[in-house]
N, C-alpha and C positions, 0 to 999 in steps of 0.2 A: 468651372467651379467643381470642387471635388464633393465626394459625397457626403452628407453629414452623419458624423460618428455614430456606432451606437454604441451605448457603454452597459455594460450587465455587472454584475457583483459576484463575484466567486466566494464561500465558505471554507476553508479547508481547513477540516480540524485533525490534529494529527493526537500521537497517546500524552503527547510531553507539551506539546504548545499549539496554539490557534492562530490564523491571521487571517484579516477579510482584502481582498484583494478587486480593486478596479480595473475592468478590461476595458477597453477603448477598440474596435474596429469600424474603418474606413474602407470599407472593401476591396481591401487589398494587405492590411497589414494590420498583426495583431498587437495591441500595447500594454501590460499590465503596471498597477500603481497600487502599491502596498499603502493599504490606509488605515490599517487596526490591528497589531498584535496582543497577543493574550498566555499566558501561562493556563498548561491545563494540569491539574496536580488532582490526582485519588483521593481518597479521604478515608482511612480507617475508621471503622466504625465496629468497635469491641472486635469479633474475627470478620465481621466482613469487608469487603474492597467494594467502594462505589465509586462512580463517575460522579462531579460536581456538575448536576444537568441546570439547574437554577441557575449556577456562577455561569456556565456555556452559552445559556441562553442569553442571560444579561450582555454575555461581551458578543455576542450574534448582535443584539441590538446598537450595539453600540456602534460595532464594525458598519451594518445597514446604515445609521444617522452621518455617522462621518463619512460615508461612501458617499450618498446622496445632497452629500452638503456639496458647495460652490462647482455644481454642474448643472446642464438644462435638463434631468432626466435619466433615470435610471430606469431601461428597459426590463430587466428580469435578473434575477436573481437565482442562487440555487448552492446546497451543502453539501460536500462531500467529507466524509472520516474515515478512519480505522473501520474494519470489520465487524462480525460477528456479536458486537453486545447491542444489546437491545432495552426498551424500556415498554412497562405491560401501562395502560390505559383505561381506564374504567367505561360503562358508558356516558356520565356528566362529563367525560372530558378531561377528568382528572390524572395528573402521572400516578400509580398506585404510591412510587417511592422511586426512589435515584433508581439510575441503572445498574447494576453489579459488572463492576472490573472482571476482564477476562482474566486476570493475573487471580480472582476471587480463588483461598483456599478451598473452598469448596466442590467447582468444579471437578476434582481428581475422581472422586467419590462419584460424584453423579455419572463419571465417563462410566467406571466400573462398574455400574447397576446396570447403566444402558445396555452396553455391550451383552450383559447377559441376555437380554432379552433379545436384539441384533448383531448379530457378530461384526467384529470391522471390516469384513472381507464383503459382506453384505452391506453394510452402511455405503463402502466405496464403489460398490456397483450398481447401487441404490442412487445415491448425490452425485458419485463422480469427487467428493471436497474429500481428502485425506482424515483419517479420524486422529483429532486432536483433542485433550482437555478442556481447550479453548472455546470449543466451536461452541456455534448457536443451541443446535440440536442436543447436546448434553447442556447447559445453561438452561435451557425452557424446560425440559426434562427433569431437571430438581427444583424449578420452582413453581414446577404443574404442581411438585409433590409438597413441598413445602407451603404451600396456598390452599393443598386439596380443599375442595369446597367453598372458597372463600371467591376464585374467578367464575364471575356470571359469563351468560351465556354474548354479555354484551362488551366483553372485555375484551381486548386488540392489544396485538405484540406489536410494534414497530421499531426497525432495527434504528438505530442515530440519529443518521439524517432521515428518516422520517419521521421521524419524532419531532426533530427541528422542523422539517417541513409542514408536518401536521399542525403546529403552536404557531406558523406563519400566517397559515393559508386556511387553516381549519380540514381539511381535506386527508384523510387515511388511505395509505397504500402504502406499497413495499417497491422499490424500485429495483428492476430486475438485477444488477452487477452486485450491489451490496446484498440481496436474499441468497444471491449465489453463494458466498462466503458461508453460509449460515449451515451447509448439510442438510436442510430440509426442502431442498427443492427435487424434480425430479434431473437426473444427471441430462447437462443440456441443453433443460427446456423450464421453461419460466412459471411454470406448472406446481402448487405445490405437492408433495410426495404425500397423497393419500395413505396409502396402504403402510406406509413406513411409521404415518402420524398415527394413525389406529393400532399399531404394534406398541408405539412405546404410552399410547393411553392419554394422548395428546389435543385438545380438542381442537376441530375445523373453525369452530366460529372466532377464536383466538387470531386468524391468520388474516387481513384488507390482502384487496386484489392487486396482483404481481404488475407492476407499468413497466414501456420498455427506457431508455434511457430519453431522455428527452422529450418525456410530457409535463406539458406546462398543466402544473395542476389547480391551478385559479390566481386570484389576487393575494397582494399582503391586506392583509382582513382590515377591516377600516378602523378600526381602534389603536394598532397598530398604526396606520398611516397616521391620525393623529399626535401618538404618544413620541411619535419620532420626527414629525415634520418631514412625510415625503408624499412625492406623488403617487401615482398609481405603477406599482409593482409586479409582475409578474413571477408566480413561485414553481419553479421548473426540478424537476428531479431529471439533473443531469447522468454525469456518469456519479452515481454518489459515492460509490466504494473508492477510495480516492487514488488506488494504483490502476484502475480503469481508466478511471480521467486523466491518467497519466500517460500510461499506455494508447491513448488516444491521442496523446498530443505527439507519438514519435513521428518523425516527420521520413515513414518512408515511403519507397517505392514498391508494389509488388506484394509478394506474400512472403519472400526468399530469407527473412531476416529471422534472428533472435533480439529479443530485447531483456536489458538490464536497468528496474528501476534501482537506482544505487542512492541510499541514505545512513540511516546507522543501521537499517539493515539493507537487504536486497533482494528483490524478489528476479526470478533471471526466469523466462520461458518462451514460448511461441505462441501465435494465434491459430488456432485451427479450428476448421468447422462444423468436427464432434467431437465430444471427449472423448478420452484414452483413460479406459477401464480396467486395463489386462492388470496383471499382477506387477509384472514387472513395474507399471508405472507407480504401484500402490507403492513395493519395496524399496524402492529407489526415491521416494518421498513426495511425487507429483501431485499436486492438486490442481482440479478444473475449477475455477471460475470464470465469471460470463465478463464478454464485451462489449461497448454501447452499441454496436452494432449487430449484438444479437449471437455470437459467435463466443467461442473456448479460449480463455486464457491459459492453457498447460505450462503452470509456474512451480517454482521449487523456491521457498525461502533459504537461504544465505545468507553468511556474515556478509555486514557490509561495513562501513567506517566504526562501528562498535569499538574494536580494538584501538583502531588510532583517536577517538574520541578520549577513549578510559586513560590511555596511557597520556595526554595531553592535560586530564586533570590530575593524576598521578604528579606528574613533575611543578602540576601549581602548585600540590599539595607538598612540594619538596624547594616548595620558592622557585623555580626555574617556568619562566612564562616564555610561551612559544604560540606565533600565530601557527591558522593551520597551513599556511605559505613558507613560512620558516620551518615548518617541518619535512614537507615534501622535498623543499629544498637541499635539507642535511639528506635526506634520502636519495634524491638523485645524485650528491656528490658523493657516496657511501658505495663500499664497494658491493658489487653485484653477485646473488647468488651464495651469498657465505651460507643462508639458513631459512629452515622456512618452517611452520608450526599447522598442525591440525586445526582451522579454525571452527569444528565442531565441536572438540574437545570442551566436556563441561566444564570443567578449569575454568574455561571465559566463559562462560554466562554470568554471573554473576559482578555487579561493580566491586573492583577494588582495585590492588597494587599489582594490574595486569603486566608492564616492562619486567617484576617479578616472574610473573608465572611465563611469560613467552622464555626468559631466559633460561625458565626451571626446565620447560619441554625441551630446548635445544638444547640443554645438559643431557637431560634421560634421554635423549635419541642421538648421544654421542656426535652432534654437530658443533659447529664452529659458535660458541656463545655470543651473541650480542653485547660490544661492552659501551654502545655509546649510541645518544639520542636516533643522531641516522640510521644507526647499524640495526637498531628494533626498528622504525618506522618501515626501514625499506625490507625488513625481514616482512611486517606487516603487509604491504601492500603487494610483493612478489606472491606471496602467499595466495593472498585474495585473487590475483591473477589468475595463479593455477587452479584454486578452485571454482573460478569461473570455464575453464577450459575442461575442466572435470564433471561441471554441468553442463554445456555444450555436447559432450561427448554419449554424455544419456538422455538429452533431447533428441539427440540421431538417433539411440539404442530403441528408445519407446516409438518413435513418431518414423522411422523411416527418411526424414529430408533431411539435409544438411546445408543450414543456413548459409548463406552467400555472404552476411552481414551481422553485426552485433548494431543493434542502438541502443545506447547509453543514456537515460535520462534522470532527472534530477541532481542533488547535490552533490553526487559522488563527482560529477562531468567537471566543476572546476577543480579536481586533484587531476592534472593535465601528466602524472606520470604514472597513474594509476587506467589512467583510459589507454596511455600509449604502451603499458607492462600488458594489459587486458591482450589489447591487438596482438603483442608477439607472442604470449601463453597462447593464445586461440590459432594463431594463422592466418585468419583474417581482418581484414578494415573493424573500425570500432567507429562508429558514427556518434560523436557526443553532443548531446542537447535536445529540449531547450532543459537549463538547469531548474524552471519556473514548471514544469512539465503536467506538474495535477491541476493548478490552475489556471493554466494557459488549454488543458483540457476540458474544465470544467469550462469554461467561459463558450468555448467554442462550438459544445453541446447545445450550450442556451443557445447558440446564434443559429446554431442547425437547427432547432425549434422554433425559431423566427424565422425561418423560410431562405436562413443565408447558404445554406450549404443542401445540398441534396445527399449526400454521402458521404463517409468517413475519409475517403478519396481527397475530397477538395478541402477539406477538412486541416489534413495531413502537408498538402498542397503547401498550404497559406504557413502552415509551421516551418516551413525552409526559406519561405523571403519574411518571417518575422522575428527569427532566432539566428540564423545563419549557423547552422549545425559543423561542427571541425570534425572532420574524418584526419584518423590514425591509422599510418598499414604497418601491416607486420614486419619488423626487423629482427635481425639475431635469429634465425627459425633453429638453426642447428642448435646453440646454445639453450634454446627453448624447452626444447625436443629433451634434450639432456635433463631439466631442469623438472619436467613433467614424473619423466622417469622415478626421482628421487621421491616428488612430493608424493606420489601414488606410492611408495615403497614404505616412508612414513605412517601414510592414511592406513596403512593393512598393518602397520606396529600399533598404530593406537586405537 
């Protein structure tokens, strides 16, 4: 008789949509079952951007009652999200108010003031986390200021999912991967940054104590277990920052690897076991954040399907409806190499009529213009290639090693010729999967916290007989080679 299952619940909230996700392990193979999706949509409020934490919460519950419905038992639970925003807590317990959007107008202003009092060359050798508008540390920064006098001494920051987790379980803390995001930790270590917090006028009692990834931090509180009809739950802060738990779930061997979370964006970096401070890494755009196992994620954020997303509502918006199957496909029969576009170019940030703007850049840089569905998509995704090879190439510049292997995880891995353009832009194999990768990480944390796993190792293990990862090797090198040349010729025009 085999073993009897245990099943945990994964949270994963991401900036655009939610879903609760049931994992199933037999000790031996991991299962997941989508049981609850959700829209997660901002909300203007006059100039400010909040997160809807009430609406998040409410479909948290919802996702926990349908997860725990028609099984014998749901062992533990746990949240992972986006970064860096947070929400402040009174001491009754109360949220003070929603959480402010990191897209929040405001932010720009606060980075500004901050800076003046720490410079960013100090901030990055300070956190280790690249100075951004975004971050935590400017976000708490303007609303120490905007609150002056108003937070007690009994008032606690807790970034997302601990805020979920704390409205679960009743329990405060910051769980180390997502505080890392935040620039107020010390660079590395799970510590927070005294001297940095006293610089910018920040107070200590604001900040619950740093956990590592996987503590089980109590029950679902018995009120809760009522209101939803379940048993007895376990509330674990997994990997909570949710490209941790993602990163968690690569399924590799060794240390030899680069890895690429690939969604509408991509974060591409390696794990190492200190940060990388020097200049170079700051210039070149590197940030450290932490691993569930205690260790450096040296990552560079990157376009990722951004472009071929925008341009697939573009042509809805022109009546012309295309899977994203049918698109890759015009791309793979589309000839190779006509042209390729700066994907940092502010141009694309912004939504709108991007097959416009790619074909305005391959006008201004005197290349071969895109005149058809295929001819942009495979402009897009050759592109993306190269600048994946162009981030590879300053992972070796900053760190010294040179990865042996690329893993490919999340959504990007079923575009099957954007994993195999990756392989021959880089030179090396590209290991794609699993494409479920944050919550087949999350889940896997809980079970290390139930005593199933001793290491990140067996962890990783179990991800390669429950995904069956496709490796891609390099073809075309010459043509590649050639190919790299031009895009780097571009990147220094624009």
């Amino acid at each position: 008789m085999g073993k009897q299952a245990i099943r945990v619940l994964a949270a994963d909230f991401g900036a655009g949509s939610g879903r609760v996700v049931r994992g199933s392990y037999d000790g031996a193979k991991l299962e997941l079952q989508e049981v609850h999706r959700f829209a997660n949509d901002p909300v203007q409020l006059g100039a400010d951007l909040y997160w809807d934490f009430l609406r998040l919460y409410h479909e948290l519950k919802e996702g926990i009652a349908k997860g725990a419905r028609s099984v014998s038992g749901i062992h533990s639970m746990a949240v992972d999200t986006w970064g860096v925003d947070f929400g402040l807590v009174d001491g009754t317990g109360r949220l003070l108010r929603n959480p402010r959007h990191y897209r929040d107008a405001s932010n720009k202003a606060w980075m500004q003031e901050a800076v003046r009092l720490v410079s960013e060359r100090e901030l990055y050798r300070m956190s280790g986390v690249l100075p951004h508008q975004i971050n935590s540390v400017f976000q708490l920064f303007g609303r120490a200021r905007e609150h002056a006098g108003h937070l007690g001494s009994d008032t606690r920051m807790m970034f997302m999912p601990d805020l979920f987790h704390y409205y679960l379980s009743g329990v405060q803390s910051c769980e180390y991967t997502i505080a890392s995001t935040s620039g107020l930790l010390q660079a590395g270590r799970s510590q927070w940054n005294e001297p940095l917090l006293h610089r910018l006028g920040l107070p200590e009692t604001l900040f619950p104590e740093v956990v590592p990834s996987g503590t089980i931090l109590g029950g679902l509180s018995g009120d809760l277990r009522k209101e939803l009809q379940t048993g007895p739950i376990q509330v674990v802060a997994a990997g909570s920052h949710d490209t941790a738990s993602a990163v968690a779930a690569i399924p590799a061997t060794g240390s030899d690897h680069a890895f690429i979370s690939c969604g509408t964006w991509s974060l591409m970096g390696m794990e190492m076991d200190k940060p990388v401070l020097n200049d170079t890494a700051r210039d070149l755009g590197f940030t450290n954040e932490g691993t569930v196992d205690g260790r450096i994620r040296l990552l560079k954020n990157r376009s990722g399907l951004w472009l071929l997303q925008e341009c697939k509502r573009q042509w809805e918006r022109e009546g012309r409806s295309f899977s994203h199957e049918e698109l890759v496909q015009l791309a793979a029969t589309s000839t190779p190499h006509l042209c390729y576009v700066s994907l940092a170019d502010e141009a694309f940030m912004a939504p709108g009529n991007m097959p416009e703007r790619i074909r305005k850049q391959c006008e201004a840089s005197r290349q071969t213009v895109p005149a058809t569905v295929g001819a942009v998509v495979r402009c897009i995704i050759e592109s993306l290639a190269l600048e994946f090879r162009q981030t590879l190439e300053e992972l070796e510049r900053v760190t010294g090693v040179e990865p042996r292997v690329i893993h490919m995880v999340g959504g990007g891995v079923h575009n099957r010729l954007l994993c195999q353009l990756t392989a021959n832009a880089a030179g090396i194999p590209v290991i794609a999967g699993p494409a479920e990768a944050t919550s087949a990480g999350n889940c896997m944390v809980q079970l290390m916290a139930q005593g199933e796993f001793a290491h990140l190792g067996e962890i990783r293990e179990v991800m390669k007989v429950s995904f069956s990862p496709q490796t891609y090797e390099p073809q075309e090198m010459a043509q590649w080679q050639e190919a790299y040349g031009t895009y780097q010729r571009l990147n220094m025009q624009t």
